[in-house]
MMTF fields as JSON, N, C-alpha, C and O atoms, coordinates in Angstrom:
{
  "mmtfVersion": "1.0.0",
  "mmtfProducer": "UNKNOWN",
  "numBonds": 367,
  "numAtoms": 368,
  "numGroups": 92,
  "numChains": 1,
  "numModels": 1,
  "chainsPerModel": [1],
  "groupsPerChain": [92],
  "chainIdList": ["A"],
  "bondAtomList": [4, 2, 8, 6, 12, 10, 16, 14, 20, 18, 24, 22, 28, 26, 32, 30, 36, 34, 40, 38, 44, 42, 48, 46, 52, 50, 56, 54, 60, 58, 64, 62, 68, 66, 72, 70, 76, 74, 80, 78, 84, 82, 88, 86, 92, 90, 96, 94, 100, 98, 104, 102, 108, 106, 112, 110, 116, 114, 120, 118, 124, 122, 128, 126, 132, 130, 136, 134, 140, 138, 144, 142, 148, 146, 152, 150, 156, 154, 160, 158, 164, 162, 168, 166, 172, 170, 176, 174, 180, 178, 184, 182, 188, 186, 192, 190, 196, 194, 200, 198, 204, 202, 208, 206, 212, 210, 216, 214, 220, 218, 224, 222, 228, 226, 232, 230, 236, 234, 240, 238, 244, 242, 248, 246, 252, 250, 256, 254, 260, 258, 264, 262, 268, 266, 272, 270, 276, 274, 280, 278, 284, 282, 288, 286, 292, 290, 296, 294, 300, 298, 304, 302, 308, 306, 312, 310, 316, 314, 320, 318, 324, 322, 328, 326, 332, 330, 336, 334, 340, 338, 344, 342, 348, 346, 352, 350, 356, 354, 360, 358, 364, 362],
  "bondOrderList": [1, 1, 1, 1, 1, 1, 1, 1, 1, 1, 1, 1, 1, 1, 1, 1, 1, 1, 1, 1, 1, 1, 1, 1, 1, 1, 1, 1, 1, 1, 1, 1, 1, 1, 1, 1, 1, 1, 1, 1, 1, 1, 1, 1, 1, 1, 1, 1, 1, 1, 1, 1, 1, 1, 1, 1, 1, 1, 1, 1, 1, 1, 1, 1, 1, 1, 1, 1, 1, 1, 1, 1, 1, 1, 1, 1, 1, 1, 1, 1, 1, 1, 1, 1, 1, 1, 1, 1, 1, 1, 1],
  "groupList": [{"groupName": "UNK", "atomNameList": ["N", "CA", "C", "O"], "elementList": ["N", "C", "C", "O"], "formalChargeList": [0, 0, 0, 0], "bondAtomList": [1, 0, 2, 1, 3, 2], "bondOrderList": [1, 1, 2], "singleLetterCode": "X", "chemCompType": "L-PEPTIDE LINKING"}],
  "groupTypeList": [0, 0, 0, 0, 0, 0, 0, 0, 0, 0, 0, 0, 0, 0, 0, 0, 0, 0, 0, 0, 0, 0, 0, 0, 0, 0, 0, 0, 0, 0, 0, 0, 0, 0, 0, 0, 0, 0, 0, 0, 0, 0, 0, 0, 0, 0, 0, 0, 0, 0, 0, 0, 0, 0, 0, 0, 0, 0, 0, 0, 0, 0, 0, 0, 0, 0, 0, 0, 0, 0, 0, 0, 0, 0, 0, 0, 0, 0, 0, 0, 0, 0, 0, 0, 0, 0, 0, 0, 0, 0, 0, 0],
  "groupIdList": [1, 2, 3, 4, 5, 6, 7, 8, 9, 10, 11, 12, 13, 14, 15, 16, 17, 18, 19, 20, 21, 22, 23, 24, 25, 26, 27, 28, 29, 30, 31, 32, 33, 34, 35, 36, 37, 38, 39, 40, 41, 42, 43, 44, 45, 46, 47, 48, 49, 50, 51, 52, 53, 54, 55, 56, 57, 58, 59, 60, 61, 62, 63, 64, 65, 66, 67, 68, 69, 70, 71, 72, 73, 74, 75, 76, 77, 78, 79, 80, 81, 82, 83, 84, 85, 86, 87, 88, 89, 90, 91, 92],
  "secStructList": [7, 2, 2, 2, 2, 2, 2, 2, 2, 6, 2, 2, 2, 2, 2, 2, 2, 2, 2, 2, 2, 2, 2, 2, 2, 2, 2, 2, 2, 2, 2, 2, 2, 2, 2, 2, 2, 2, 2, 2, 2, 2, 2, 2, 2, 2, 2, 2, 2, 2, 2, 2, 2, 2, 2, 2, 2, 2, 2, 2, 2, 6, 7, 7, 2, 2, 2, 2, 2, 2, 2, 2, 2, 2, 2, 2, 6, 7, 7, 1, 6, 6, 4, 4, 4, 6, 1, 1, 1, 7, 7, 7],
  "xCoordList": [99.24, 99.216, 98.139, 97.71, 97.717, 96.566, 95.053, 94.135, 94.826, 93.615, 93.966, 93.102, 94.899, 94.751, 94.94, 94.384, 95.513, 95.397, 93.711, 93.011, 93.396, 91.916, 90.984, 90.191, 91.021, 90.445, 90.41, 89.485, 91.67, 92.191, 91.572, 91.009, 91.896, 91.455, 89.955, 89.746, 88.589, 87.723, 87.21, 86.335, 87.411, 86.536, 85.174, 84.386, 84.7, 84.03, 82.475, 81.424, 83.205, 82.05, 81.964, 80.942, 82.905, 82.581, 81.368, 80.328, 82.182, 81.141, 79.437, 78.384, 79.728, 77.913, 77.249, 76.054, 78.21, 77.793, 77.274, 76.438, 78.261, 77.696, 76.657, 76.071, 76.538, 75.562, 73.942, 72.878, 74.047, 72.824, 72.435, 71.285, 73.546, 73.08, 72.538, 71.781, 73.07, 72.572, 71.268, 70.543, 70.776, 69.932, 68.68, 68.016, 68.64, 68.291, 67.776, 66.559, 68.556, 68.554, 67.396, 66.4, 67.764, 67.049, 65.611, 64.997, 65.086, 64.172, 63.51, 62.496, 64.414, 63.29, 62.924, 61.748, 63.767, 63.456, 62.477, 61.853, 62.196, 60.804, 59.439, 58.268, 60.098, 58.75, 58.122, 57.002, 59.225, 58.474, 57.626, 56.43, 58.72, 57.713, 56.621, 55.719, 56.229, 55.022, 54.041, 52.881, 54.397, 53.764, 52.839, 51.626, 53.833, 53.695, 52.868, 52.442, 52.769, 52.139, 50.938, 50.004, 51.013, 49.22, 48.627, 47.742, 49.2, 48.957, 48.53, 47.446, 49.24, 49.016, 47.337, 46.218, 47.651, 46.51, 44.842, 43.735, 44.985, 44.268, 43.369, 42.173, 44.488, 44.137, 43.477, 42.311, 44.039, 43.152, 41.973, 41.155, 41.669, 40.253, 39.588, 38.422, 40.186, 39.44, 39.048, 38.004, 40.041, 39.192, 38.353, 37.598, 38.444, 37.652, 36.387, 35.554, 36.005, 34.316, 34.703, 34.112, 35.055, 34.535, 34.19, 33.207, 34.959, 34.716, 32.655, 31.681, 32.79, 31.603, 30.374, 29.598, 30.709, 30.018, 29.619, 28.535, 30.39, 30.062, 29.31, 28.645, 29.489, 28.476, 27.143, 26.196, 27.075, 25.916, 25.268, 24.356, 25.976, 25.198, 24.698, 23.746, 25.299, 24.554, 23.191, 22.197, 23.239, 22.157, 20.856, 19.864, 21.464, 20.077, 19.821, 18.605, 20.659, 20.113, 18.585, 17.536, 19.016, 17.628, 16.51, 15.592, 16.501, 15.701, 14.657, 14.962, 13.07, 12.279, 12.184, 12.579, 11.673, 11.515, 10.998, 11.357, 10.176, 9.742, 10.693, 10.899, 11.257, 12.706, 13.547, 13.688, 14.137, 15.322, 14.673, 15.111, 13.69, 13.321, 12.861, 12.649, 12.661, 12.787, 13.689, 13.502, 14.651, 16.007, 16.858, 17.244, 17.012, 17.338, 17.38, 18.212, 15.814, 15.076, 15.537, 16.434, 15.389, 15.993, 17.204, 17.386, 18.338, 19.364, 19.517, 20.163, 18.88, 19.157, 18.518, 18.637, 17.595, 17.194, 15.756, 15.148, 15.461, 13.963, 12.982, 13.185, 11.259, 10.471, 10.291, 10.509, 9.97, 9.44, 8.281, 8.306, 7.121, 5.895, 5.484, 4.463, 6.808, 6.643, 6.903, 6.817, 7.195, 7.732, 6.058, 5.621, 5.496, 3.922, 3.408, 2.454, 4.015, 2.76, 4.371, 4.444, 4.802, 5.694, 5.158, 5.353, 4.422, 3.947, 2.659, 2.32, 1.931, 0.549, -0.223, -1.115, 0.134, -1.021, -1.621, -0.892, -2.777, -2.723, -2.161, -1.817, -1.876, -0.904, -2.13, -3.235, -2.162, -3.418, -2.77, -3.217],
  "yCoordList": [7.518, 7.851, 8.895, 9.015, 9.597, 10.788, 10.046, 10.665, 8.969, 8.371, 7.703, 7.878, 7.105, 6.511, 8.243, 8.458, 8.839, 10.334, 10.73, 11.027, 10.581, 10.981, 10.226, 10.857, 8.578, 8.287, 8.346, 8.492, 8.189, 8.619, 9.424, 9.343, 10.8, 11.892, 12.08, 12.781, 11.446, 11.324, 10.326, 9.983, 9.396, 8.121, 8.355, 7.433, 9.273, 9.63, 9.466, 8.848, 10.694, 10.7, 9.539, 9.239, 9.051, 7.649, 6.846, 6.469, 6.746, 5.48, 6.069, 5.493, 7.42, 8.202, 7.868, 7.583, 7.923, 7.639, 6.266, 5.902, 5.817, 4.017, 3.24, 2.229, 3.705, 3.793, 4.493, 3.945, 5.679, 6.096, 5.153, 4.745, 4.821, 3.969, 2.717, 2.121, 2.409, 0.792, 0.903, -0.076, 1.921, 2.913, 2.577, 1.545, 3.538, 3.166, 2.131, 2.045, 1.148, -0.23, -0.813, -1.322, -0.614, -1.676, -1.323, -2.054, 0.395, 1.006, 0.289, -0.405, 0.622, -0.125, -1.53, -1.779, -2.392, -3.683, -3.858, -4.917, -3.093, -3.527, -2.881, -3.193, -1.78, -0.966, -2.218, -2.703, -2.675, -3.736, -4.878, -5.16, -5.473, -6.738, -6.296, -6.887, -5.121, -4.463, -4.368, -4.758, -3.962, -3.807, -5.43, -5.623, -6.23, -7.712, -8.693, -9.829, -7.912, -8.351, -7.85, -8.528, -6.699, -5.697, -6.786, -7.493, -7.002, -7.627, -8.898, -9.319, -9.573, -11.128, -10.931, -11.208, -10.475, -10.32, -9.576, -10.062, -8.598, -8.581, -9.713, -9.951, -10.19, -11.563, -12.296, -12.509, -12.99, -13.889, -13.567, -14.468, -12.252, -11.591, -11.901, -12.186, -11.821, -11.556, -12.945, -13.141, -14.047, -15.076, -15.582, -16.547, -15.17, -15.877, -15.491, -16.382, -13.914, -13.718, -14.445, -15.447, -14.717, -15.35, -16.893, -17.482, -17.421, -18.739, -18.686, -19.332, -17.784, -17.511, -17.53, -18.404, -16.079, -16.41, -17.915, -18.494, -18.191, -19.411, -20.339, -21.12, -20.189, -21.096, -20.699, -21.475, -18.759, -18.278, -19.111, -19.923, -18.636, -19.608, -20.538, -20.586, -21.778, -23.113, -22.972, -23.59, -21.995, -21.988, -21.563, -22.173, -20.214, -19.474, -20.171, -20.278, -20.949, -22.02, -22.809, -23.008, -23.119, -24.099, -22.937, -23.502, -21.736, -20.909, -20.547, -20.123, -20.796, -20.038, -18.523, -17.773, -18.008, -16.62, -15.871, -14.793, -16.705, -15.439, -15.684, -14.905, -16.855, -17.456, -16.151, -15.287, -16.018, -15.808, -13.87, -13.099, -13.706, -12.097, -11.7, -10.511, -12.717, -12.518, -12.236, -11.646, -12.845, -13.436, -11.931, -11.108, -11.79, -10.386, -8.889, -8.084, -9.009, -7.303, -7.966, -7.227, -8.725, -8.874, -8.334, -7.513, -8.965, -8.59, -7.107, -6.585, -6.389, -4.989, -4.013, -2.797, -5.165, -4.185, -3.599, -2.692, -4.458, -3.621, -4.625, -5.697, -3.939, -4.859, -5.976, -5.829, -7.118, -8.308, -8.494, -9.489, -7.698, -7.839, -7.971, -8.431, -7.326, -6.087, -8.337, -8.566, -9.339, -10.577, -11.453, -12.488, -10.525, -11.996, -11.851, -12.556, -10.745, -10.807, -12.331, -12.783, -12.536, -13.71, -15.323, -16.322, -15.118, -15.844, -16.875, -17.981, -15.691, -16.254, -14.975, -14.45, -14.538, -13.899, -12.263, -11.677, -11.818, -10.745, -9.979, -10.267, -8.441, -7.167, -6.68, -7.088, -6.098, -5.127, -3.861, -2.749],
  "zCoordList": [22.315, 23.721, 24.002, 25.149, 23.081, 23.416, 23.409, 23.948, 22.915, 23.465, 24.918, 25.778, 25.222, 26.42, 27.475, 28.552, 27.012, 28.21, 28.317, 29.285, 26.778, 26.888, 27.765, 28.465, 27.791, 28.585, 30.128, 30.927, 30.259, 31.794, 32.541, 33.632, 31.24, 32.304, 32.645, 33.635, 31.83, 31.061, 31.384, 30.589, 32.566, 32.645, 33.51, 33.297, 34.375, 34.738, 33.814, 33.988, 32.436, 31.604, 30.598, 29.982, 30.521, 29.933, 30.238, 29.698, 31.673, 32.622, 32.641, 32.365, 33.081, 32.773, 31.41, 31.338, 30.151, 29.496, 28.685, 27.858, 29.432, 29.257, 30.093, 29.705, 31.022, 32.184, 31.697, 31.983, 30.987, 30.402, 29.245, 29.08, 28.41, 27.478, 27.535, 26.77, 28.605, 29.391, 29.934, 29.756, 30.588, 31.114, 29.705, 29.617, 28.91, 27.525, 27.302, 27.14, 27.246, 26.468, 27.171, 26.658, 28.832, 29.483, 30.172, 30.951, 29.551, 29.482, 28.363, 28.441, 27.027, 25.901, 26.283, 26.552, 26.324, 26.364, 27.627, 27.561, 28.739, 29.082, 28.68, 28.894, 27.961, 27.543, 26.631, 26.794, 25.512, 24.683, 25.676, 25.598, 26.699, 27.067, 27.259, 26.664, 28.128, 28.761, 27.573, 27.71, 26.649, 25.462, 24.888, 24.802, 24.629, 24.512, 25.697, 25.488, 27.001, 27.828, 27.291, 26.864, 27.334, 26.913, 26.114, 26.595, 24.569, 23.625, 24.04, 23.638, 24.797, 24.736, 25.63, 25.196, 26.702, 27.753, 26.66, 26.893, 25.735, 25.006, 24.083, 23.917, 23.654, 22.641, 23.422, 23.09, 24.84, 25.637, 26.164, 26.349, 26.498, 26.658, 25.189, 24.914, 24.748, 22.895, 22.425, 21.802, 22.786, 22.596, 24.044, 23.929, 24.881, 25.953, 25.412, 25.247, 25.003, 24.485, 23.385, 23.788, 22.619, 21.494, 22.016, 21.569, 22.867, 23.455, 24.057, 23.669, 24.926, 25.539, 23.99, 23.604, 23.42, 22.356, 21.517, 21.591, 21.002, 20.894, 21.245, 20.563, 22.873, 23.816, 23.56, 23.438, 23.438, 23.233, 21.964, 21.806, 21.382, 19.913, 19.673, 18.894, 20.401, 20.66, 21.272, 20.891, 22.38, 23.077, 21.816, 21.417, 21.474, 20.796, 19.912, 19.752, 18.947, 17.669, 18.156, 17.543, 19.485, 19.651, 20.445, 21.039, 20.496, 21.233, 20.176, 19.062, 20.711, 19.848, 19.613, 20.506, 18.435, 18.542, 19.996, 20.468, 20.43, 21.725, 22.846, 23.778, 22.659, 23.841, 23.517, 24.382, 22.176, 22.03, 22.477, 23.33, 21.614, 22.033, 23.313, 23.546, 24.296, 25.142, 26.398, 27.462, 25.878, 26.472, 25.927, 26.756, 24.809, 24.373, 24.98, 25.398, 24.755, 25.404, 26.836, 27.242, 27.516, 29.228, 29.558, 30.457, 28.564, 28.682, 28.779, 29.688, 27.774, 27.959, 28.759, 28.903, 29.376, 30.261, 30.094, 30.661, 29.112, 28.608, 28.872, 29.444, 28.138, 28.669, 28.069, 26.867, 28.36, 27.948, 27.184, 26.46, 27.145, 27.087, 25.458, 24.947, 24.786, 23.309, 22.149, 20.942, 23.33, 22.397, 22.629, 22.128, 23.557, 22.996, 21.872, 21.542, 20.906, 19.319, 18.886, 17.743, 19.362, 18.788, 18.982, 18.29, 20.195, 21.075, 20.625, 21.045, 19.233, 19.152, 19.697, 19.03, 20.846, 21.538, 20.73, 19.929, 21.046, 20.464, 21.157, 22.303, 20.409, 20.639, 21.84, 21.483, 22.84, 23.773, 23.183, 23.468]
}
């Protein structure tokens, strides 16, 4: 009979306490999905460049040296001029 008095008098903090724990539970379990979302959404970025890459690759296989060094230094932003000793032409 002294556990059922205990709960009686005591259900208040029970329920708080089962309530925080539930609280808990259903904190972790979305921290994980969120987590698993990050992850998945990572991976699919991760292969989309590699997809792209790929494409790159086909391309540059058939690109000549002054294609491909040209196409290069563009990309970054730099000059073009430094790929005519590729070209044949002389250096000025």
């Amino acid at each position: 009979m002294g556990a059922l008095a205990f709960f009686s008098s005591h259900w208040r903090v029970l329920a708080l306490i089962g309530a925080c724990l539930a609280a808990i539970g259903l904190y972790q379990l979305g921290k994980r999905d969120g987590y698993q979302d990050a992850i998945s959404d990572q991976l699919q970025s991760t292969i989309k460049a590699e997809r792209e890459r790929a494409a790159d690759d086909a391309k540059l296989r058939d690109l000549s040296d002054y294609d491909f060094c040209r196409l290069a230094l563009k990309r970054r932003g730099l000059s073009v001029e430094q790929c005519d000793e590729l070209r044949g032409l002389p250096s000025e």
